[in-house]
C-alpha positions as CSV (number, residue, x, y, z in Angstrom):
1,X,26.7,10.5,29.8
2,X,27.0,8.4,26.4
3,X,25.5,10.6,23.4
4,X,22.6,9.8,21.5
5,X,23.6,8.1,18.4
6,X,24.5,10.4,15.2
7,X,21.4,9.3,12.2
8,X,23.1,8.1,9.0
9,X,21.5,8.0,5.7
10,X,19.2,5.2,4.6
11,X,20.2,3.8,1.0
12,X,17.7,2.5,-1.2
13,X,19.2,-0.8,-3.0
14,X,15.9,-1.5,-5.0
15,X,13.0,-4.0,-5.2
16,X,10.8,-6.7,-6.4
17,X,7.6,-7.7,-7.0
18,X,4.9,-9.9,-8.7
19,X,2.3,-9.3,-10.6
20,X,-0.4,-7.8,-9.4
21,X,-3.7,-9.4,-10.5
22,X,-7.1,-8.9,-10.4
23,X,-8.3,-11.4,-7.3
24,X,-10.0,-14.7,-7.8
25,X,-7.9,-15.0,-10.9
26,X,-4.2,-15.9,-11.2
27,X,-3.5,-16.2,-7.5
28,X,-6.6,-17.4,-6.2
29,X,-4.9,-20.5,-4.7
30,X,-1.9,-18.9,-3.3
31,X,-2.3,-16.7,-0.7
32,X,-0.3,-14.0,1.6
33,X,2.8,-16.8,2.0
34,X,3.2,-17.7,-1.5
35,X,3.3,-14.7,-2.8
36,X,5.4,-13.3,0.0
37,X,7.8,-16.2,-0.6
38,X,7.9,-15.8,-4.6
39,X,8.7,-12.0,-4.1
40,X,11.2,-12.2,-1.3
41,X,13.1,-15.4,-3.0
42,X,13.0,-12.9,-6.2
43,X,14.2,-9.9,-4.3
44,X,17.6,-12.1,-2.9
45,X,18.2,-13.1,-6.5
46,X,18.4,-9.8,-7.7
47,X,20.5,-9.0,-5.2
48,X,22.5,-11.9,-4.6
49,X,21.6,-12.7,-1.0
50,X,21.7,-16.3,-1.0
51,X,22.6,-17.1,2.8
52,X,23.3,-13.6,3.7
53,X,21.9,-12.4,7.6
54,X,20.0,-9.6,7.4
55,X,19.5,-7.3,10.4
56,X,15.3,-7.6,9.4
57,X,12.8,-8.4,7.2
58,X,9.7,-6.6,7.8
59,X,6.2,-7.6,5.8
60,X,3.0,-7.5,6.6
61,X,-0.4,-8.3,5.1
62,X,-4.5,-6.5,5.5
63,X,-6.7,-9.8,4.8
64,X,-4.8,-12.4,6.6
65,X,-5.5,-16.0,8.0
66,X,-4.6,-16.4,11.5
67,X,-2.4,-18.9,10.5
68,X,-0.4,-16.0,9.1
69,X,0.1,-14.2,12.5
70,X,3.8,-14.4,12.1
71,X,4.0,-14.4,8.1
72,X,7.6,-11.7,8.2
73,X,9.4,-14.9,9.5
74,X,7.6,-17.9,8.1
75,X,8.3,-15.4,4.3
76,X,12.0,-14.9,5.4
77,X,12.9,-18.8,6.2
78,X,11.8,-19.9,2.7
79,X,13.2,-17.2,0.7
80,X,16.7,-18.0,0.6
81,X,18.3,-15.6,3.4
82,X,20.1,-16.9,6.0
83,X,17.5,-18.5,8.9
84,X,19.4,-16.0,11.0
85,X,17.5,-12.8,9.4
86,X,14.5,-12.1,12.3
87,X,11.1,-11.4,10.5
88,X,8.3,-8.9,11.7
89,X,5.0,-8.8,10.5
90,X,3.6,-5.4,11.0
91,X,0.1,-3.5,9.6
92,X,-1.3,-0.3,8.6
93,X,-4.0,-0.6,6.4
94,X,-2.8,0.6,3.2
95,X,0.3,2.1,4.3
96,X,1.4,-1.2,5.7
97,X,4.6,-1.8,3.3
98,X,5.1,2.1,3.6
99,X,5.4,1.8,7.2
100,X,7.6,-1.3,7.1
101,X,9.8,0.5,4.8
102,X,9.8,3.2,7.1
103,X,10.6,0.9,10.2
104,X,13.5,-1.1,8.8
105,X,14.8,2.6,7.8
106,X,15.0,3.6,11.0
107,X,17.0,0.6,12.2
108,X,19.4,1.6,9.8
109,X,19.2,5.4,10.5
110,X,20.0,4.7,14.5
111,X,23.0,2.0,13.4
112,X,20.6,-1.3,14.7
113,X,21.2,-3.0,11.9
114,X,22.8,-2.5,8.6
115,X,20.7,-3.9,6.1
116,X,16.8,-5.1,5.8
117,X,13.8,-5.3,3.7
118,X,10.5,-3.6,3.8
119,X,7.1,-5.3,2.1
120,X,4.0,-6.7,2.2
121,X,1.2,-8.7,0.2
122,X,-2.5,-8.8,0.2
123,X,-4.9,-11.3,-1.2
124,X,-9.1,-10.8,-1.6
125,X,-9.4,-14.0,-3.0
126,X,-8.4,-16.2,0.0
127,X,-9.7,-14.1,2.3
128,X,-10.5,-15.9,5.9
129,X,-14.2,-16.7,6.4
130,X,-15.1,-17.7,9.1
131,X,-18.3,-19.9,11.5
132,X,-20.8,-16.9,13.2
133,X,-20.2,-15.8,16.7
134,X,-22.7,-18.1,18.0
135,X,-21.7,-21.2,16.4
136,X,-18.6,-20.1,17.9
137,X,-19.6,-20.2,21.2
138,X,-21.2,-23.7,20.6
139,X,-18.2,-25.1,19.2
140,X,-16.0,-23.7,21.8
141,X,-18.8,-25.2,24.9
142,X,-18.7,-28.9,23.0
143,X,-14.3,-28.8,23.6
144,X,-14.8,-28.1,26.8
145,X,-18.0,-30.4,27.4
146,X,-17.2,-33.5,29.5
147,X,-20.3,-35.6,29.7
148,X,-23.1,-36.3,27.2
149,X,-25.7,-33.7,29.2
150,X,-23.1,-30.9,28.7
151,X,-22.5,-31.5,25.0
152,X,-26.8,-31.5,25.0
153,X,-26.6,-28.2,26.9
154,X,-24.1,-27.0,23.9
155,X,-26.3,-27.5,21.5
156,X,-30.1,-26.6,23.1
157,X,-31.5,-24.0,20.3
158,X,-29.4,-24.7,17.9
159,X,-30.3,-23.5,14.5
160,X,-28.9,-24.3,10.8
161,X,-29.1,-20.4,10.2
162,X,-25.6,-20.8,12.9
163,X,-23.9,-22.1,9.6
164,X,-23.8,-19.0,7.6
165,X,-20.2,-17.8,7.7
166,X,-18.7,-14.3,8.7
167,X,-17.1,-12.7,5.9
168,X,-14.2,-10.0,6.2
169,X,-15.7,-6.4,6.9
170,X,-15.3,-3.8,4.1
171,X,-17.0,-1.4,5.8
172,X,-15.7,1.4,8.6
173,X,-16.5,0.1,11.8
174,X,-17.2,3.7,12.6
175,X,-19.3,4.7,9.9
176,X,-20.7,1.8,8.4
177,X,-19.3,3.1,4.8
178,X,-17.1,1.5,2.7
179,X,-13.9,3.9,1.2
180,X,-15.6,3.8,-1.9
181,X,-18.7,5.5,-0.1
182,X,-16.1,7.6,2.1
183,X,-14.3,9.1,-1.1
184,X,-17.8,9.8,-2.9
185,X,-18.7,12.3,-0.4
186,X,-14.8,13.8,-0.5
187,X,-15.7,13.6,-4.2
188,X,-19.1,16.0,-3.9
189,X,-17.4,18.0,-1.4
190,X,-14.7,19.1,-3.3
191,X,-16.8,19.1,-6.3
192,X,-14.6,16.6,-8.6
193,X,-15.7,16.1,-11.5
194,X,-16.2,12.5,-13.1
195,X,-14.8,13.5,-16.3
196,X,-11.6,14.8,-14.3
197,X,-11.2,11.3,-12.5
198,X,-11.6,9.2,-15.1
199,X,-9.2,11.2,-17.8
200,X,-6.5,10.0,-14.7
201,X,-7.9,7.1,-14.3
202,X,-7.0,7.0,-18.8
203,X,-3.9,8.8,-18.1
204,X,-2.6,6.1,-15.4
205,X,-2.9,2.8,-17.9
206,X,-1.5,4.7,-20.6
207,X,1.5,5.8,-18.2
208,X,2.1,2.3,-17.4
209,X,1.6,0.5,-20.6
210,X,4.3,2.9,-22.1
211,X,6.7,2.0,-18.9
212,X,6.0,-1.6,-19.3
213,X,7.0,-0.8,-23.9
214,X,9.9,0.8,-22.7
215,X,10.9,-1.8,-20.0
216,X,10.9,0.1,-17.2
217,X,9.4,-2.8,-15.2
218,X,12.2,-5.2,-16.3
219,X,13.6,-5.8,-13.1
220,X,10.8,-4.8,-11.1
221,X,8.1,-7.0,-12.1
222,X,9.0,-10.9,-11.6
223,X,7.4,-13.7,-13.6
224,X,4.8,-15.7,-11.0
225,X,2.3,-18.2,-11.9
226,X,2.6,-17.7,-15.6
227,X,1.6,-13.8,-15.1
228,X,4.4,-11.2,-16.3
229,X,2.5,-8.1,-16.1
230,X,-0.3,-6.4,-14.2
231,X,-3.2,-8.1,-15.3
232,X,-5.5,-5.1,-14.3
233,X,-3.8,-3.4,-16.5
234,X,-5.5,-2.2,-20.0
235,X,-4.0,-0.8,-22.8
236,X,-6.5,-0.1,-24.6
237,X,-8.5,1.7,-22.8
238,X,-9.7,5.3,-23.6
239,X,-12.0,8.0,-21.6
240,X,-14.8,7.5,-23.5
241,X,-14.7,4.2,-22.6
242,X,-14.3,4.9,-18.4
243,X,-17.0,7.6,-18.9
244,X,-19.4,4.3,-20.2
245,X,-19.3,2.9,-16.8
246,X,-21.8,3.2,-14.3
247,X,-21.4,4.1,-10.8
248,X,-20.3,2.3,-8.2
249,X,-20.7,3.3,-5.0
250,X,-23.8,5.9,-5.0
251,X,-26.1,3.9,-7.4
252,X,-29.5,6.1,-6.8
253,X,-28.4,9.6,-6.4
254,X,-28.0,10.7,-9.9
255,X,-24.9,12.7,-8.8
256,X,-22.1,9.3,-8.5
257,X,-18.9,10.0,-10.0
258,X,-16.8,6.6,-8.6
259,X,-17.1,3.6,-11.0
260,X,-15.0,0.7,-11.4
261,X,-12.9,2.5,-14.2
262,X,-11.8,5.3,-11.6
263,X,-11.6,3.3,-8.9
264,X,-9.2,0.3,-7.7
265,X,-9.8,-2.9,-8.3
266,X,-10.1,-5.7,-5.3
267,X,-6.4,-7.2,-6.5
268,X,-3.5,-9.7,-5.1
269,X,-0.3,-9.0,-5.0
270,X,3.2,-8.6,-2.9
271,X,6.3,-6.7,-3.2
272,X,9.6,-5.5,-1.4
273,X,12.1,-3.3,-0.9
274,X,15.8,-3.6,-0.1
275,X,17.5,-0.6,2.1
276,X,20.7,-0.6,3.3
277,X,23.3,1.7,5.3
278,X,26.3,2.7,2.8
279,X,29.0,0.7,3.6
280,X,26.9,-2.4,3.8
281,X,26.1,-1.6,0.0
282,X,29.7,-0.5,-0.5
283,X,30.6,-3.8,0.8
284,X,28.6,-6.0,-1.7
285,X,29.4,-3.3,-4.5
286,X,25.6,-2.8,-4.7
287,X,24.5,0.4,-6.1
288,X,22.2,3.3,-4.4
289,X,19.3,4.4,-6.3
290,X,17.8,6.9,-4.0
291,X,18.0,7.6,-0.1
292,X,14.9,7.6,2.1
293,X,15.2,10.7,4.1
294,X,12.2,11.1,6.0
295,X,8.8,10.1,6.8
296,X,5.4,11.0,8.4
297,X,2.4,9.7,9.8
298,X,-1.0,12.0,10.3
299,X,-4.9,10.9,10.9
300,X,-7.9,12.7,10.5
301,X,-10.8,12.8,12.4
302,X,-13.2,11.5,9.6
303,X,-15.9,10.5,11.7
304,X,-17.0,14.0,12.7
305,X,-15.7,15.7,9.0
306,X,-13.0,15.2,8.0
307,X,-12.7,13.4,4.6
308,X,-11.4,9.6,5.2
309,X,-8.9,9.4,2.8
310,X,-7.7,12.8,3.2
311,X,-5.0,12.5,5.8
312,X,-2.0,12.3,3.6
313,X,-2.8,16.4,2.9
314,X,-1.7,16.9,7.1
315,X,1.1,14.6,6.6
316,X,2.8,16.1,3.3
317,X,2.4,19.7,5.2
318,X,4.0,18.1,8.5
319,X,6.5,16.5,6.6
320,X,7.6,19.9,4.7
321,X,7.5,22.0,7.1
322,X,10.3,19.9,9.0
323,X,12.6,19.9,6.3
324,X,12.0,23.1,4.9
325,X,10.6,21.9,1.1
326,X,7.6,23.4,-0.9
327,X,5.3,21.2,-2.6
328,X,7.0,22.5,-5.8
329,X,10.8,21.2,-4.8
330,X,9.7,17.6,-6.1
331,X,10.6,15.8,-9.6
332,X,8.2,13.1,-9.0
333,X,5.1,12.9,-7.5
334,X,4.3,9.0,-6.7
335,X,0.5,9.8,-5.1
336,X,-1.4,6.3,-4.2
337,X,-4.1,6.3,-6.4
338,X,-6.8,4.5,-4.2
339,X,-9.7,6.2,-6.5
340,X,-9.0,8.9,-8.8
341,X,-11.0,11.2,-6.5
342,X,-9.3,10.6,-3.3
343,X,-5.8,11.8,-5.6
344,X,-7.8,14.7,-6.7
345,X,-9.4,15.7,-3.8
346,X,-5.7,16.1,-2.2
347,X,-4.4,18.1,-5.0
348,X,-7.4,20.3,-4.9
349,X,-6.9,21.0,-0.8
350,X,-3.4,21.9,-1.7
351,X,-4.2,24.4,-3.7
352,X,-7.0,26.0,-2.1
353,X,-5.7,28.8,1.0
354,X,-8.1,28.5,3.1
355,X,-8.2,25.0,4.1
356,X,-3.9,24.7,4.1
357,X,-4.8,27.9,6.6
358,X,-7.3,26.7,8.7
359,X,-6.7,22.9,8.8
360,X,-3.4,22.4,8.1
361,X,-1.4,25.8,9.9
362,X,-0.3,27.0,6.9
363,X,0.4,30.6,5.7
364,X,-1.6,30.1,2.4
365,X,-1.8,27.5,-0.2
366,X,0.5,24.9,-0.6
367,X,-0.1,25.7,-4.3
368,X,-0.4,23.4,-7.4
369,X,1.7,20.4,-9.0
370,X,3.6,19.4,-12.4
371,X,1.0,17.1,-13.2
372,X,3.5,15.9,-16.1
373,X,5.4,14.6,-12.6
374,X,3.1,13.1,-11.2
375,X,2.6,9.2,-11.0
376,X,4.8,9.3,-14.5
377,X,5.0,5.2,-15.0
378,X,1.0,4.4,-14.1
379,X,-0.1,3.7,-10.4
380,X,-2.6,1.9,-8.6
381,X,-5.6,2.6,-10.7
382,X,-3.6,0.8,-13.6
383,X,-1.4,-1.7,-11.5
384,X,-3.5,-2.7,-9.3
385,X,-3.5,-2.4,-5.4
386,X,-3.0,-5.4,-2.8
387,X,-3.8,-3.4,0.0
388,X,0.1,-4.3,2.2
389,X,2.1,-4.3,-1.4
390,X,1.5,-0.7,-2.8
391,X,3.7,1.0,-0.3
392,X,7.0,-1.0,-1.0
393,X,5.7,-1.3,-5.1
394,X,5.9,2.9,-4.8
395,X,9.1,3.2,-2.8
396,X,10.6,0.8,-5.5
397,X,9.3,2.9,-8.0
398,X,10.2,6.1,-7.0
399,X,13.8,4.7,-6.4
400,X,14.5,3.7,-9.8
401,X,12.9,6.8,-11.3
402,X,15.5,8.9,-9.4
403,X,18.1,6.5,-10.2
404,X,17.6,6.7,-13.9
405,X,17.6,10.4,-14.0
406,X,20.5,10.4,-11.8
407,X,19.5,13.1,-9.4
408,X,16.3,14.8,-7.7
409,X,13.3,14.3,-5.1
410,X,10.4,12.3,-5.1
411,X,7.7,12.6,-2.6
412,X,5.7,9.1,-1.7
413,X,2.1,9.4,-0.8
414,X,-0.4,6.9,0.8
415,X,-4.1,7.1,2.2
416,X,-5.4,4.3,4.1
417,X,-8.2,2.8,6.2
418,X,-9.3,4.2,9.4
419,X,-8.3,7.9,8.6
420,X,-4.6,7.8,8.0
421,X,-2.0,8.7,5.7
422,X,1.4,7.7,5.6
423,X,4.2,9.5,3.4
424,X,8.0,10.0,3.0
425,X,10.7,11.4,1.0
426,X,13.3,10.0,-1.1
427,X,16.4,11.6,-2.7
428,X,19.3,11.2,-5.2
């Protein structure tokens, strides 16, 4: 009987990405391909991959045309790669660039290939919009008419009100609520308060305006459209100036605590990730920043309790149980900040016994953080998040963190959509 094949480690070469802005502004003409293209075609410059065959390049994208159904191939034939390298186009909500970080990794892990590239982009301002179910159907019965009484029969009742277009949803199709309205009531539950989420909310653009002074984002952050730097990104800001804002998502209660200052921003954007097995980088005297060592996946049933965005509090347990860490044995804590509550919230539930007993199958509290590790160059709240980019903008991140300080552990967090949370582990 032939054995199972041996897992090797997973190097982390690095990675790329543009700008992320603030939608309906700098990319508002571009779209999921361009900016996949820009950030791939940057990503084989860094790394000198001009005509080189990768074994895959994975991307995906949230708010997609369906012209895009195959945008991990149409992205790889324009970005300089050999037309060799197979494409993928892959989605989880947020965690979509995670997960095809994760997927290439595992190629490499079982010896399928020795070499690809995780990522993903997402757009809000050229979002797909699209003619009402109804003119639709009437649209669809006038193809197939073939006489003048059928194309009548098409159109009997028709009414101008047809015209008004579908736009994409925003809400749960379970619960009718948007995330914003889903981390609110994590928000009450766990009794955040607003001051605590927006001195992060402070803490995360003055983390990454001090990365961007010291360069950090040199080779991370590619020039596109004339943009060289997060343009959600403010400087200036201070609390007092967050705690001005109103909120956002619970306008009449009184008791709101998400505004626009803790909370994302709708934003565009695309980034990606190079991983490799060792000898391939050996090869092309490329070197490792970090290794990806492992990963997990977990979903919570937030339709009868469970808070949304909450998963990646089961998947961070599940994924240190397995390799027998504490939350403690991490340098760097690179937490998706989706809303300063939802990062917040997750903290709080690991510190607190009895939920890591009861819902997670722990024996006691996962305990508390270094905050001073946590999310140490700015994150989402300050860079911005295209919903498919974070996940390969973190891994890249965390990479080069480790690499700088030449040894350590970071742990990579990301809630998404639909009750999910995807995370993993990197090492030097």
């Amino acid at each position: 009987m032939k054995k199972a094949r041996q897992a090797r480690p997973v190097a982390v070469l690095g990675g790329v990405r543009i700008p992320f802005c603030r939608n309906n502004t700098a990319y508002s003409d571009v779209g999921n391909l361009g900016m996949s293209i820009r950030t791939l075609g940057a990503l084989v410059e860094r790394f000198g991959l001009h005509g080189v065959q990768l074994g895959e390049v994975a991307m995906g994208a949230v708010l997609k045309h369906s012209s895009d159904w195959n945008i991990g191939r149409e992205a790889t034939l324009s970005s300089g790669l050999s037309p060799l390298t197979p494409g993928v186009t892959l989605q989880r909500a947020c965690g979509t660039s995670l997960d095809t970080v994760i997927t290439v990794a595992n190629k490499i892990a079982l010896g399928q290939i020795e070499a690809g590239v995780g990522g993903g982009s997402d757009t809000t301002s050229d979002v797909p919009i699209v003619v009402g179910k109804r003119f639709r159907r009437r649209l669809l019965d006038l193809n197939m008419a073939r006489s003048g009484g059928q194309r009548l029969a098409a159109m009997k009742g028709f009414s101008p009100k047809e015209f008004m277009p579908e736009f994409p949803g925003v809400a749960e199709p379970r619960t009718g609520k948007s995330m914003g309205q889903h981390c609110e009531m994590m928000a009450k539950e766990w009794e955040i308060a607003r001051a605590d989420q927006d001195q992060l909310a402070y803490e995360s653009h003055s983390k990454a305006a001090a990365a961007y002074e010291k360069g950090f984002y040199s080779d991370l952050v590619v020039p596109f459209r004339g943009v060289e730097r997060d343009n959600i990104l403010r400087p200036d800001t201070t609390a007092e100036k967050l705690a001005a804002l109103k909120p956002a998502f619970d306008k009449t209660s009184g008791q709101g605590t998400l505004t626009a200052g803790n909370s994302t921003p709708l934003t565009d954007g695309a980034s990606a990730a190079l991983l490799a097995s060792e000898d391939w980088a050996k090869e092309r005297n490329l070197p490792i920043q970090a290794y990806l060592v492992d990963a997990q996946v977990a979903a919570v049933d937030f339709v009868h309790g469970d808070g949304l965005l909450m998963a990646p509090a089961w998947a961070v347990a599940q994924l240190l149980k397995r390799n027998g860490l504490t939350l403690q044995d991490f340098d760097y804590y690179e937490i998706h900040e989706a809303f300063a509550a939802q990062v917040l919230c997750t903290l709080k539930a690991w510190e607190t016994e009895s939920f890591c007993r009861d819902k997670l199958g722990w024996d006691g509290a996962l305990g508390s953080i270094d905050r001073s590790k946590l999310n140490v160059v700015g994150s989402s709240l300050a860079l911005g998040h295209p919903f498919a980019a974070t996940g390969a903008r973190i891994v890249a991140t965390a990479a080069k963190l480790l690499a700088e300080k030449g040894k350590g552990r970071a742990l990579i967090s990301v809630c998404t959509a639909g009750g999910m949370g995807v995370v993993a582990i990197l090492e030097r």
